[in-house]
NUSE-173779 format. One line per 5 residues: their letters; for each residue x, y, z of C-alpha. Coordinates in nm, 3 decimals. Layout:
residues N
a) X Y Z; ...
This chain:
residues 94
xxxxx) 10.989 10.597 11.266; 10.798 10.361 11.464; 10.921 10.006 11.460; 10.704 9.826 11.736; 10.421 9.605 11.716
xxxxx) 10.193 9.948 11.834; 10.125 10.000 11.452; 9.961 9.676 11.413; 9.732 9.773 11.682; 9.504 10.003 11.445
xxxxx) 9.168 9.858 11.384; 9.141 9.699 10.994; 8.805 9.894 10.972; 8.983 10.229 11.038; 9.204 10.156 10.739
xxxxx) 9.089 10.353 10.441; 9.358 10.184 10.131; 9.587 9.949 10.141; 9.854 9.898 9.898; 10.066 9.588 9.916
xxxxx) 10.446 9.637 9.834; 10.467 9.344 9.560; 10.578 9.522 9.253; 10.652 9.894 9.347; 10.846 10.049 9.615
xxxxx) 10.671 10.190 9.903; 10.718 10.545 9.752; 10.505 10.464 9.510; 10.263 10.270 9.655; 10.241 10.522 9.882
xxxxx) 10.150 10.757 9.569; 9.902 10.448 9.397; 9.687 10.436 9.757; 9.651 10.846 9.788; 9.536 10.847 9.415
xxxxx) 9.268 10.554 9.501; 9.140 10.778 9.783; 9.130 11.019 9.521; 9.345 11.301 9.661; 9.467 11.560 9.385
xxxxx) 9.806 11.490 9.442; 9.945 11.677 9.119; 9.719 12.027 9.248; 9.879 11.954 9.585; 10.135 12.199 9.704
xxxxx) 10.300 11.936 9.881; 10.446 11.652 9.701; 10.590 11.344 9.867; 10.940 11.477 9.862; 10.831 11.743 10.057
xxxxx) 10.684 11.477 10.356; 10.945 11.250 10.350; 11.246 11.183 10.167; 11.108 10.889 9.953; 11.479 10.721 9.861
xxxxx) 11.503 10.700 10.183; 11.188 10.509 10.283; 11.217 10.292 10.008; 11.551 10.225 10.126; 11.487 10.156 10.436
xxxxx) 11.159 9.897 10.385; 11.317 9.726 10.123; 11.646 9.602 10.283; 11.478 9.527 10.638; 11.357 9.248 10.833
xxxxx) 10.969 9.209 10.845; 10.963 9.382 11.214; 11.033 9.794 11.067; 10.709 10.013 11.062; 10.733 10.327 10.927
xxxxx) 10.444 10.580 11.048; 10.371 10.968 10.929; 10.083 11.220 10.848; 10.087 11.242 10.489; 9.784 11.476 10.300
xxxxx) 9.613 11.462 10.623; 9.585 11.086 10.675; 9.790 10.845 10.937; 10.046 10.605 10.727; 10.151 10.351 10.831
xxxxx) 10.457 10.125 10.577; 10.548 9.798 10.661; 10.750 9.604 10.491; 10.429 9.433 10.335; 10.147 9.682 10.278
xxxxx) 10.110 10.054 10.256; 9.801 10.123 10.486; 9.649 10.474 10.463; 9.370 10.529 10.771; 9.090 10.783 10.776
xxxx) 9.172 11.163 10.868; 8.984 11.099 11.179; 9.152 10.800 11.336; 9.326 10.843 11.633
């Protein structure tokens, strides 16, 4: 888990979806920006619960203050959850 300001540091143009947190949990806004970038997440051998434990995350974003980040590699593509946005960034950032 990342919680420093380094996440904010990613460029906006390398972000690929973004899913604000508004009226879903961050599991499944996780899930809502993956299917926007079109990823076959039901022919995927690896399911969510298989990256991270999603209870958990949603846990953890929900009841904390605005400075937790939560970064992974999910399907291939940098994540990064605040307690805002889900923001999804091309394969190829670094």
């Amino acid at each position: 888990m990342n919680t420093s300001d380094s996440a904010d540091a990613r460029p906006d143009e390398s972000v690929i979806a973004r899913e604000p947190l508004t009226h879903v949990p961050p599991s499944k806004a996780i899930l809502h920006a993956f299917e926007r970038l079109d990823v076959d997440l039901v022919g995927n051998d690896e399911r969510l619960a298989d990256l991270v434990d999603p209870d958990a995350l949603d846990e953890l974003v929900e009841t904390a203050d605005e400075s937790v980040r939560f970064s992974a590699t999910l399907w291939g593509h940098p994540v990064v959850v605040t307690t805002g946005a889900v923001h999804v960034f091309d394969a190829d950032f670094r």
